[in-house]
C-alpha positions in Angstrom: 16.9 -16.5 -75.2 13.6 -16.0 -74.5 12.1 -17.2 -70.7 8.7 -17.3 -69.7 5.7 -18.9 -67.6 3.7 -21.0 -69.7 0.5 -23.2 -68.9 1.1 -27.1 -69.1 -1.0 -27.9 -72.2 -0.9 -30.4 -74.9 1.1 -28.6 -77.0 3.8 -27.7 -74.2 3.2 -31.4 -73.3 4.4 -32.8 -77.0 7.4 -30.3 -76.9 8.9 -31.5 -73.4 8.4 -35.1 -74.1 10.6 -34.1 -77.4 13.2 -33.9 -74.7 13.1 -36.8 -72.7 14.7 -39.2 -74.1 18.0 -36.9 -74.1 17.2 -35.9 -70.3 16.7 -39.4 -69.3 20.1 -40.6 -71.3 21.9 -37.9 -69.2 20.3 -38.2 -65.8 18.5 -41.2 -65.0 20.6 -44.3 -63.3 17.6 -45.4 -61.6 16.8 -47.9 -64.8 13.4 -46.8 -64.9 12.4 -45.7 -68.0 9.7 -42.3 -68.1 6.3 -42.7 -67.9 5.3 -39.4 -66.7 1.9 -38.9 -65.3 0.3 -35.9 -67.4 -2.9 -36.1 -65.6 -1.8 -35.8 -62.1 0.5 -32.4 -62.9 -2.9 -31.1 -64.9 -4.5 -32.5 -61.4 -1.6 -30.4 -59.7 -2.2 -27.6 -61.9 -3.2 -25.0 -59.5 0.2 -25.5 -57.7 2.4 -26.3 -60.6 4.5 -23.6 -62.6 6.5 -24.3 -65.3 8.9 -22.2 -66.8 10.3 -22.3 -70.4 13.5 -21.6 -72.3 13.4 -21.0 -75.9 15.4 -19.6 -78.9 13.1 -18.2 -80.7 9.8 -20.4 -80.9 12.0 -23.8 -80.0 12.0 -25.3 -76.8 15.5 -25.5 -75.5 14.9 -25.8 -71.6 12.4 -26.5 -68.6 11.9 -26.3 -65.1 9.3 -27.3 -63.1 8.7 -26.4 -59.3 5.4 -27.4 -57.0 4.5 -24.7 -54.9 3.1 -25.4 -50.8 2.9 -24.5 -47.5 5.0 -26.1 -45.4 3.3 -28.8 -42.7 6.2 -27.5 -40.7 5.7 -23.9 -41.3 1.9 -23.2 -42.5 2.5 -19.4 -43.0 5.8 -19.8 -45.4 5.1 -20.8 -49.4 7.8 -22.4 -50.2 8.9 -24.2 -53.9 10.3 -27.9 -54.7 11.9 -28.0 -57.9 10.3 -30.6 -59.4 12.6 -30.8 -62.6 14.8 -28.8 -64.9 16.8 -29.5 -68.0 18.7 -27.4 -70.9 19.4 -28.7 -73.9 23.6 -29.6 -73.5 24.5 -27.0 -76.0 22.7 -24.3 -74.2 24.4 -24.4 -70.8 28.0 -23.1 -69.9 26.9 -20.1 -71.3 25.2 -18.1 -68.5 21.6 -19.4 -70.1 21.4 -21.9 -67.1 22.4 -19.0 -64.6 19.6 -16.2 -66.2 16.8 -19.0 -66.7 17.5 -19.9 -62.8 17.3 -16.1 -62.0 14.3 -15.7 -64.0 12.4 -18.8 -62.4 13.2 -17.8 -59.0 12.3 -14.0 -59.5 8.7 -15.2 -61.1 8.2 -17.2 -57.5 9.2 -14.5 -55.2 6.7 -12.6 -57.1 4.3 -14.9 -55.5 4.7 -14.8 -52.2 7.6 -17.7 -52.1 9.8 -17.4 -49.4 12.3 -20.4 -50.1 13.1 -22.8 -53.3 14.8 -26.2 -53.1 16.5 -27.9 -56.1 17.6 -31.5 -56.4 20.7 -32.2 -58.0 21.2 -35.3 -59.7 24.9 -37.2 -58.8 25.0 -37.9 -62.8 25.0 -34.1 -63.7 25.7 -32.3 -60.9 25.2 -28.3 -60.9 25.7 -27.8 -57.3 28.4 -25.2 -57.7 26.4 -23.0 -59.8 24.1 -23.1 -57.6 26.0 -22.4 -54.7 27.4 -20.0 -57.0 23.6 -18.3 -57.0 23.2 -18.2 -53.6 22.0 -22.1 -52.8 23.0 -23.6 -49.5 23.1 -27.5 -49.2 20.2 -28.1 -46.6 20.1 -31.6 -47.1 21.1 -35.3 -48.5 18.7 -37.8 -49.6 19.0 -41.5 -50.2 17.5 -43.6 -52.3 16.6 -47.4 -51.6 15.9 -49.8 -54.6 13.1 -52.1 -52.9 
């Protein structure tokens, strides 16, 4: 497996939306189909990473985070995931684990002092995250209006 940081171009574009319909299948209950908003995370760029999984050239996994400074705490960087997703037959195999490890050692390269991850109740990693060292810092809820 091969991780990296890559730049969120067209081409990385085509290859991720190659995945969605699978990721949404798994993961979304909302009932709201994707309509991602390329332009605003090109908008974002300066703030986005995104990190890759392949086997050789073929994209197998994702992850996204956002990086900012806190309005609580204007000296810390910290990271939202903003998404992540392996391909089902690449998990359960330590790939999730390493591609985790990888992502997070890329941002603490950077100056980032914390990273949060949202776990979806559909596919839920939380014990491997706890596993790597996560804490559970909060719950959200979600209101349908």
């Amino acid at each position: 497996m091969l991780f990296r940081e890559e730049i969120l171009e067209d081409d990385l574009i085509t290859e991720i939306e190659e995945l969605f319909p699978d990721q949404q299948a798994e993961v979304e209950t909302n009932g709201y189909d994707y309509d991602l908003n390329w332009d605003q995370y090109k908008n974002i760029s300066k703030v986005l990473r995104v990190y890759t999984v392949r086997e050789n050239k073929r994209l197998v996994g994702y992850a996204s985070y956002i990086l900012n400074n806190s309005i609580h705490y204007k000296t810390k960087l910290f990271a939202a995931n903003d998404s992540i997703y392996i391909l089902p037959d690449y998990r359960k195999s330590g790939t999730g684990r390493d591609f985790l490890a990888f992502c997070e050692g890329r941002l603490a390269e950077e100056g980032v002092k914390s990273a949060s991850m949202t776990v979806k109740n559909k596919v839920n990693f939380s014990k491997m995250l706890i596993e790597t060292g996560y804490e559970l810092e909060e719950t959200n809820y979600l209101k349908r209006l």
